[in-house]
Structure formats: structure tokens, C-alpha cells
C-alpha positions in Angstrom: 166.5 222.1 -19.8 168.5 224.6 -18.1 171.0 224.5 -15.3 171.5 227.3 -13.1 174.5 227.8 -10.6 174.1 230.5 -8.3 177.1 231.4 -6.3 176.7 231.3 -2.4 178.0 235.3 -1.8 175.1 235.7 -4.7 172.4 233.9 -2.5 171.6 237.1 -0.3 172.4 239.8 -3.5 169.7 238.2 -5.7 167.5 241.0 -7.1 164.3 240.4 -5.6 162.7 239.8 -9.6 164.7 236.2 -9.0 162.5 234.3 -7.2 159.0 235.0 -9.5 161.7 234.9 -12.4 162.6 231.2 -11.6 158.6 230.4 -10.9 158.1 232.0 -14.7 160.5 229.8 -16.0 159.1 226.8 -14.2 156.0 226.5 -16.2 157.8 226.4 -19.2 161.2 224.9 -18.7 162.9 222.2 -17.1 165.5 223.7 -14.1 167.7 222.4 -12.0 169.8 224.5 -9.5 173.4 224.5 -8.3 174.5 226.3 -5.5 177.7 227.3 -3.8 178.5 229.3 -0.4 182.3 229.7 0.4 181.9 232.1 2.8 179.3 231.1 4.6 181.5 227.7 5.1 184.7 230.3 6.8 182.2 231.9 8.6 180.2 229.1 10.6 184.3 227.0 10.9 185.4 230.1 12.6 182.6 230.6 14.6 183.1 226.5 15.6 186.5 227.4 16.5 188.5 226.0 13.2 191.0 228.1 11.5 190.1 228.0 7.9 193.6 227.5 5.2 193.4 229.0 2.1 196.3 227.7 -0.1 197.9 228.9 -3.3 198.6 226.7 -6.6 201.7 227.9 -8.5 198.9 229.5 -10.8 198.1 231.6 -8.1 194.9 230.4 -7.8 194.0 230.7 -4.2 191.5 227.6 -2.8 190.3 226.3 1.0 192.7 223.7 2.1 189.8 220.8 3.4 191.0 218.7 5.8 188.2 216.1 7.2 186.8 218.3 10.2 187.0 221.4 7.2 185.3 218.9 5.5 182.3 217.8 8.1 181.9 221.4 8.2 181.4 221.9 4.4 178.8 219.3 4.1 176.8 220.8 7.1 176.8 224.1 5.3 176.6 223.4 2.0 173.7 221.0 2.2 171.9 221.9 5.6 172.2 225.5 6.4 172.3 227.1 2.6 170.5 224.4 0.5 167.7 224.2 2.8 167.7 228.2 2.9 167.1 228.0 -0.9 164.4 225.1 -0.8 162.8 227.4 1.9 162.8 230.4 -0.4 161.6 228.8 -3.5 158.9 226.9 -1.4 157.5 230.2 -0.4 156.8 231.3 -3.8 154.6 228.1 -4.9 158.0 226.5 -6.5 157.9 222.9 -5.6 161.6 222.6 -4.7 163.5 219.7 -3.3 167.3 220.1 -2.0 169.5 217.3 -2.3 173.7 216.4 -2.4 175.8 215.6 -5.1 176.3 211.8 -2.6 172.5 211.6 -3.1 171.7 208.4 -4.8 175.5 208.4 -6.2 174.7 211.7 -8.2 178.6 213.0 -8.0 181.1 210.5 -7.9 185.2 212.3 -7.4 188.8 211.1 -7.6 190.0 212.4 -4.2 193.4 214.8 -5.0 196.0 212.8 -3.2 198.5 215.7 -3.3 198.7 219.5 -3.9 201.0 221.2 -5.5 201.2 224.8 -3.7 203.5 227.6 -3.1 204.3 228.2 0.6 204.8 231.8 2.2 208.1 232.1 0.9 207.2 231.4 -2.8 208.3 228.1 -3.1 206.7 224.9 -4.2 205.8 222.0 -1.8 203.2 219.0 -2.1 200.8 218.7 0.9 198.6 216.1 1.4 195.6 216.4 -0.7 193.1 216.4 1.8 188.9 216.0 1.5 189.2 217.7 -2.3 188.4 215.8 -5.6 187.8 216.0 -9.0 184.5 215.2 -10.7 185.0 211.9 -12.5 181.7 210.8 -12.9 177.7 212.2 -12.9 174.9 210.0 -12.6 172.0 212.0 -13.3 168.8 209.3 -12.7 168.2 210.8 -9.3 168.1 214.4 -11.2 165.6 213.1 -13.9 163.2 211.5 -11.5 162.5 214.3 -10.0 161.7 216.8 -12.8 159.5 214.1 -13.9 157.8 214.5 -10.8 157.7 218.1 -11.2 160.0 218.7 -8.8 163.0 221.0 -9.5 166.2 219.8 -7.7 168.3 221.9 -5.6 171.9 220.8 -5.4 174.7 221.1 -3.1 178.5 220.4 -4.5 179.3 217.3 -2.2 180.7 214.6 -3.8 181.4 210.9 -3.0 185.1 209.6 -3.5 185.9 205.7 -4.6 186.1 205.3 -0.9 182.9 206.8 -0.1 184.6 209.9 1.3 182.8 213.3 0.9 184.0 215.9 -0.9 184.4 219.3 -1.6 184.3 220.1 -5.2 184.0 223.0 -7.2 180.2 224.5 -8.0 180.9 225.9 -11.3 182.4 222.6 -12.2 180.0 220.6 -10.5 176.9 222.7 -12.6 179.0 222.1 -15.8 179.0 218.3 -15.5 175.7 218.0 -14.3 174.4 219.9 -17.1 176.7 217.9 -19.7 175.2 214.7 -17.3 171.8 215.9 -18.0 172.4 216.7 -21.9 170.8 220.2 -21.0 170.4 222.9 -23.7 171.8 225.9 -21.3 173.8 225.7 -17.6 173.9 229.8 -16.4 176.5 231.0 -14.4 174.7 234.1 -12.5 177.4 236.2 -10.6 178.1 239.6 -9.4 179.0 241.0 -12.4 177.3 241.5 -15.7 180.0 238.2 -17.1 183.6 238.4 -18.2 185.0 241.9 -18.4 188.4 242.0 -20.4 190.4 245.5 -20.9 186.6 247.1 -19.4 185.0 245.8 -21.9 182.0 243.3 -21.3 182.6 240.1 -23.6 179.3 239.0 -25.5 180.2 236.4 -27.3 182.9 233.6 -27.1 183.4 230.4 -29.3 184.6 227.7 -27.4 187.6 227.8 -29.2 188.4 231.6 -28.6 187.2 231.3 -24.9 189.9 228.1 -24.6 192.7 230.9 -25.6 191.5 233.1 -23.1 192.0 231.4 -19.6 195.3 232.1 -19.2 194.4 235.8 -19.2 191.5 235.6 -16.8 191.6 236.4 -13.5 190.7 233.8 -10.7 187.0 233.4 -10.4 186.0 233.9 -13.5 188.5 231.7 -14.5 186.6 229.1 -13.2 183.4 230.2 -14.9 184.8 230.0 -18.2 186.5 226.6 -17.6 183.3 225.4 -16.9 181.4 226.7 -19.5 183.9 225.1 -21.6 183.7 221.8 -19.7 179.9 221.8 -20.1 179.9 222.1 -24.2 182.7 219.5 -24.6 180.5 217.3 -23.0 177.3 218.1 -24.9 175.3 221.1 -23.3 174.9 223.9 -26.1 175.7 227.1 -24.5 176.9 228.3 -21.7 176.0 231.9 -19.8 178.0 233.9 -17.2 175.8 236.7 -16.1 174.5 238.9 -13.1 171.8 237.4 -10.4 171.7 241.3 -9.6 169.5 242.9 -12.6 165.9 242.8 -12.9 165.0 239.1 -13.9 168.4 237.9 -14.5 167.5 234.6 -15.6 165.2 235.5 -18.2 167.5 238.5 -18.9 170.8 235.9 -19.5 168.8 233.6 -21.3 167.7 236.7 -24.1 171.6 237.4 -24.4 170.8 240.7 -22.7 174.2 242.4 -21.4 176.4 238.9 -20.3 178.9 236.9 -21.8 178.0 234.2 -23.9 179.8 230.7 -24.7 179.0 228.4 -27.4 180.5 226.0 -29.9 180.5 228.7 -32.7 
């Protein structure tokens, strides 16, 4: 099984060799998709009228602020406008596709952040109120699983469901690492803009998890994530882990063969 997350400034840049890629991969391996879609979210609040926050951790690691109208807004994205877009392109191409949430039947389950740390404009720390964020705590993957045994293959937006039965934001890299460490899968792929982590302009091939552990500190934001993830995903089980581009001819296929991308695995 293989878990894909495709980020949401990706969705319109995906080489057109995607789409009959996925459908090859179909008929011989179980997939599940993860997407994301940041901007798309800033663009349809400011169009509705709501100034969008961007806030700063004193990593420097720059994130939406999510209040709860922030929040309605993400969801209506995130799981109407962009997952159904997806569905709709897959559909097209004979894949039999089915879009769903990470609140569907419990799927994502977070610990609301009840503060933030940040640094304010004149570089010093506060703590804000933690708003509609959270922190995957808990996957339950049954939903998932029902539907590739149905032949389905699941398209997932990363809403999750707080212990109040609040929705979320959540990270998508993070949410496809834990629902490929949910799902046991053998692979969760990370396709990007860019051919996977580039360090001193060097493309990195190969990471243990160990060595890719050391490296976060040096990694820009972004990426960062990426690599966090990956490492997330084979702590909890999957077996490797694959940044690469969605813009080269058949990127799946071409990240799965280890062809020019970076990737992650326990040795």
C-alpha cells in the first residue's frame, strides 16, 4: 500500500503523465491520497472578506493563525472545493475515487493547541490563544480499509476532530505520515515542487532515519516538514518514506524506482 500526499500549490502543476500514472498504479497497488491546498484556503478567505494571519514560532517557522471563522473556511476548502476537484479528476480517467475528511467516521482524532508560542512584530515572544489548530493524536483507519476493499481509492482532506468534536486544521504532510503509519503502509510519497531535499545544491538520495533526524535543524521551512513526517511515518511502522517532484514525467512511478528524489528509510 502506498500513501501519496500531494501538496495543494502542486494540484494545478501536476505533469499531465499523473493522472494515467495513478490509474497504472491502481491495478496493481493499493493507494490512498492526501491532499493539502494553503493557498487556495487565503485566497477564497480573502475573497469572503477575512484577513488571513500568518504567525511566526520562535523557530521561525511561519503558519496560518485559525481562528473558528478561519477555520469554517478551511473545511469548506479543503474538503469541498479542492477534494472534490481531485475526485472529479480521477473520476474522469476511469479511477473509482471517493473523497472524504479526516472527521469522517472518526478517521483523525487531534489535541486542540491551547496556546502558541510566537514572536510578535518586534521579535519578542508572546502566547496567543491557540485557536482551531491541533496535533494528530490518534488515526483510526477502518473507514480507509473499507474502502480499498471495495476498490475504492480514498481521497483525503486534513480536517481533524478535537476531544470536543471541534474541526481542525492539521498539517497534510503530518496528516499522510500517520495515516500511512495507521494503515501499516509499505511507502507514504511526498510529491512537491522540487526533485526532494536539496542541501548545499546538492539533491539528497538517501537518508537513514537516524541521519535525516540530525538534519532538521538545518532544513528550511517546508521541507522541514516533509522530513519530519517521513520520520514520523517510519517510527510508527511504514518502511520508507519519498519526497519527490509531481512535475516530471510519471512522478509516481518515477519516486517509487528511486529515480532523482530523496529517499527515507530505517537504514
Amino acid at each position: 500500500m502506498i500513501v501519496i500526499k500531494i501538496g495543494g500549490s502542486v494540484v494545478h502543476n501536476l505533469h499531465s503523465t499523473t493522472v494515467p500514472d495513478i490509474k497504472k498504479i491502481v491495478e496493481r497497488e493499493k493507494l490512498v491520497l492526501v491532499h493539502g491546498g494553503g493557498k487556495e484556503v487565503t485566497n477564497t478567505a480573502i475573497k469572503l472578506g477575512k484577513e488571513q494571519k500568518f504567525i511566526v514560532s520562535p523557530g521561525g517557522v511561519q503558519s496560518r493563525y485559525t481562528d473558528k471563522e478561519t477555520a469554517e473556511i478551511y473545511t469548506m476548502v479543503m474538503s469541498g472545493k479542492i477534494n472534490k476537484s481531485i475526485v472529479g479528476m480521477l473520476l474522469r480517467q476511469g479511477i473509482n475515487a471517493v473523497g472524504i475528511t479526516g472527521i469522517d467516521g472518526g478517521l483523525l482524532k487531534a489535541q486542540r493547541k491551547k496556546k502558541l508560542l510566537v514572536i510578535n512584530e518586534k521579535g519578542r515572544k508572546m502566547i496567543i490563544d491557540g485557536g482551531y489548530t491541533g496535533k494528530i493524536s490518534l488515526v483510526d483507519p477502518y473507514l480507509i480499509e473499507a474502502l480499498i476493499d471495495k476498490e475504492y481509492v480514498p481521497i483525503i482532506s486534513p480536517v481533524a476532530l478535537s476531544e470536543d468534536f471541534d474541526f481542525l486544521n492539521v498539517d497534510g504532510d503530518r496528516a499522510a505520515a500517520y495515516i500511512a503509519g495507521g494503515l501499516k503502509a509499505d511507502k507514504v510519497l511526498f510529491l512537491t515542487n522540487v526533485n526532494g531535499l536539496v542541501l548545499d545544491n546538492n539533491l539528497v538520495t538517501n537518508l537513514t532515519i537516524e541521519e535525516a533526524k540530525a538534519l532538521l535543524p538545518k532544513i528550511g521551512h517546508g521541507m522541514e516538514k516533509k522530513v519530519l513526517a517521513s520520520v514520523e511515518a517510519i517510527e510508527m511502522g511504514v518502511k520508507e518514506a519519498i519526497i519527490g517532484s509531481g512535475q516530471v514525467q510519471s512522478p509516481i512511478s518515477s519516486a517509487i524506482s528511486h529515480c532523482n528524489c530523496t529517499v527515507i528509510s530505517t537504514n
